[in-house]
N, C-alpha and C positions, 0 to 999 in steps of 0.2 A: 819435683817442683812444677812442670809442665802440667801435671795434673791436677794438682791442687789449684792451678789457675783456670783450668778448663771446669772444676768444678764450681768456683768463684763466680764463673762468667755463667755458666749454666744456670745457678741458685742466683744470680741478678736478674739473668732471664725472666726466670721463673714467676718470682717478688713481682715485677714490674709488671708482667701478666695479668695476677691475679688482683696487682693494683687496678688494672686497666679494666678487669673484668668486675668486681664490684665494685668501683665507682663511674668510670666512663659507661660502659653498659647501662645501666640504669638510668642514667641522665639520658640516654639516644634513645628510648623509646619513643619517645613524642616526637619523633625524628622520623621514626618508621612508620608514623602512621599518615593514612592516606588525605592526603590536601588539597584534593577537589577531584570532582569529576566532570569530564570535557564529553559531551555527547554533539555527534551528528547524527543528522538525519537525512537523508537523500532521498532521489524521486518521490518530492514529497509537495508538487505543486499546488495540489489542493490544500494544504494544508490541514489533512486528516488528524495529525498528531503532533506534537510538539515537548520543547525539551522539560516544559514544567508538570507535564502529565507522566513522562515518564519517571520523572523523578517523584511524585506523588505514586505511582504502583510502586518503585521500588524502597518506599519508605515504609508502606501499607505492609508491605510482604516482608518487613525486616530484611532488607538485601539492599540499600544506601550505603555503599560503602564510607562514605563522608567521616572520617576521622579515626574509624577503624584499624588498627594494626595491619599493614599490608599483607604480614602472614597469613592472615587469620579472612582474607578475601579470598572468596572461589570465583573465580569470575565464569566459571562453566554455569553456576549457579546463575548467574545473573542473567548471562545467554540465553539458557534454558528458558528460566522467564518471562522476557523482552523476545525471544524466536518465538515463543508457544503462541505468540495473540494471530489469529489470521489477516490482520492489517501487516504484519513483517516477513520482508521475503527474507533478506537477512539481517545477521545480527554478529557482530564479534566484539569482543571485551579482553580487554588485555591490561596487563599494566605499564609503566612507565619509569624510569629512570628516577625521573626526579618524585618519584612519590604520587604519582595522579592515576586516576580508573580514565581508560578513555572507553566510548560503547560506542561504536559504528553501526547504525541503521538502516538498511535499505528499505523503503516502503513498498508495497503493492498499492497500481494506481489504479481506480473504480475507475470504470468506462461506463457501467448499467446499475441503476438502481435499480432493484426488483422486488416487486409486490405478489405474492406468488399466493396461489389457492389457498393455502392454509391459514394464511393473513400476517406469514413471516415476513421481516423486511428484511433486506440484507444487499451487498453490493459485489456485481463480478466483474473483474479484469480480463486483460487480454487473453491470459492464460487460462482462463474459465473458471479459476479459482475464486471460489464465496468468503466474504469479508463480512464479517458480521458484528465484529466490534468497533465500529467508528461512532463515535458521540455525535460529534458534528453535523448537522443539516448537507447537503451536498447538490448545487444543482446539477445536475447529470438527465440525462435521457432516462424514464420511468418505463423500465418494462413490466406488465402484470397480464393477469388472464389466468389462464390454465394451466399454471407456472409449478413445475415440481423439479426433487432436485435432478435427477435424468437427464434436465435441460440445458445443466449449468453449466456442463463441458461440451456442450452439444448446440445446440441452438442458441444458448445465450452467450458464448464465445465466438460461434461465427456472427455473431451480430456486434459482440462488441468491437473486434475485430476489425471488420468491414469500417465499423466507425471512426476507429481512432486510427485509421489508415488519413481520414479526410478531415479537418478540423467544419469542413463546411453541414458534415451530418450531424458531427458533435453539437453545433449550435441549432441545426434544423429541425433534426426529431426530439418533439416534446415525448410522447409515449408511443408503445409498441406493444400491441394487444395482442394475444396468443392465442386462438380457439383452442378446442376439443382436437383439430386437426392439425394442431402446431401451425396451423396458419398465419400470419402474420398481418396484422393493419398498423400504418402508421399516422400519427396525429403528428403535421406537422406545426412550427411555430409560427411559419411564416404563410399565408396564404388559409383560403375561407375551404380547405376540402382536407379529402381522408385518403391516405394511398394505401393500395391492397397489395401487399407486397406479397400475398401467398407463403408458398413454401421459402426456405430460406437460405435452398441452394441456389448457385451461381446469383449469390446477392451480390458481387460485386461488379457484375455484367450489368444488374438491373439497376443497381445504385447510380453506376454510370451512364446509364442510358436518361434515366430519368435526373440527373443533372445538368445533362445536354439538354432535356428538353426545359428544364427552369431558365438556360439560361439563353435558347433561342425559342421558346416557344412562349413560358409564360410573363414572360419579361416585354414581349409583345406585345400579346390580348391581353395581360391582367391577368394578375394573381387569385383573382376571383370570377374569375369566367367560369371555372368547371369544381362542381362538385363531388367527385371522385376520380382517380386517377389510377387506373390496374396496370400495375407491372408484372402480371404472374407469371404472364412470358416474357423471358430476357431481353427479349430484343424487340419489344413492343414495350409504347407507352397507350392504351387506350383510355380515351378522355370520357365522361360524363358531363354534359351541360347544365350548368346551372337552372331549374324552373325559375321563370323570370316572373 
């Protein structure tokens, strides 16, 4: 008797299952699929990129997850993608409980826009790392001259470095010209002259030194009293007179 009831109860089991599995099953698909996508973006002051551009790549490239079967999303895929541009430092994609893509952004922030000998344009960060996919116009400080990539963890990172240490350079140096001897000249925004900044070690002695003197020397006499300004020794500011 016991068994006949355990087989009773088993073959109800069973029935109710396979009820459940061809009709409930089928109706939950549109349940499973994905109901939006939440992106951020961070250190992204400039506003280099934004949420509707990324969502136009990922629509271009068939990878919008947007209404897709959650299963059927790789989100390494989409990583992969959204990480490969050199504007992203990082990138992560996961999914979510209730059915949503979230994509987490970190940007890389330009410090130097750079015009470099070969007539490439492209933008470097603190880290020295070349950005070369940003659509956007960006005022930033214009580095050009004798510009090759050798320089770009090298000379054009301790430059930008130096700068985004001080927001005062960020807004002072228009351009930064590079000879044949990596030498350096600055055009600055404010004031009628050119600073020779030479070589481009212990720039942040010379930076210093010659901020001291804008802000007891030319703040004085006039920002147009002298027409070149040589810092190529740290600890000297040598003026040039204006021809009057």
């Amino acid at each position: 008797m016991l068994k006949k009831i355990l087989k009773y109860i088993l073959g109800t089991l069973l029935l109710c299952y396979l009820v459940f599995a061809l009709v409930v099953v089928p109706c939950t698909k549109d349940n499973d699929s994905c109901k939006g996508v939440d992106i951020n973006i961070g250190n992204n002051s400039l506003g280099t990129i934004n949420d509707e551009t990324i969502v136009e790549m990922l629509m271009d490239e068939g990878l919008y997850p947007q209404d897709e079967l959650m299963d059927s999303i790789r989100c390494c895929d989409i990583e992969g993608f959204i990480g490969a541009m050199s504007l992203i430092k990082e990138c992560q994609v996961y999914k979510t409980n209730d059915n949503r893509i979230k994509v987490d952004i970190i940007c890389r922030e330009p410090v130097l826009k750079v015009l470099d000998k070969s007539g490439a344009t492209y933008y470097v960060d603190i880290e020295g790392k070349k950005i070369d996919d940003i659509k956007k116009p960006l005022l930033l400080p214009v580095a050009s001259g004798e510009i090759d990539d050798s320089m770009i963890d090298n000379e054009l990172q301790t430059v930008a470095v130096a700068m985004a240490k001080d927001p005062f350079w960020l807004a002072q140096i228009e351009q930064i010209y590079f000879n044949e001897k990596k030498e350096a000249v600055i055009t600055p925004r404010m004031g009628n002259h050119v600073i020779e900044l030479g070589s481009i070690r212990q720039i942040d002695e010379k930076f210093e030194n010659l901020k001291a003197f804008y802000q007891k020397g030319l703040n004085t006499v006039g920002w147009n009293k002298y027409s070149k300004l040589n810092i190529k020794i740290s600890n000297k500011v040598i003026c040039t007179k204006r021809d009057n």
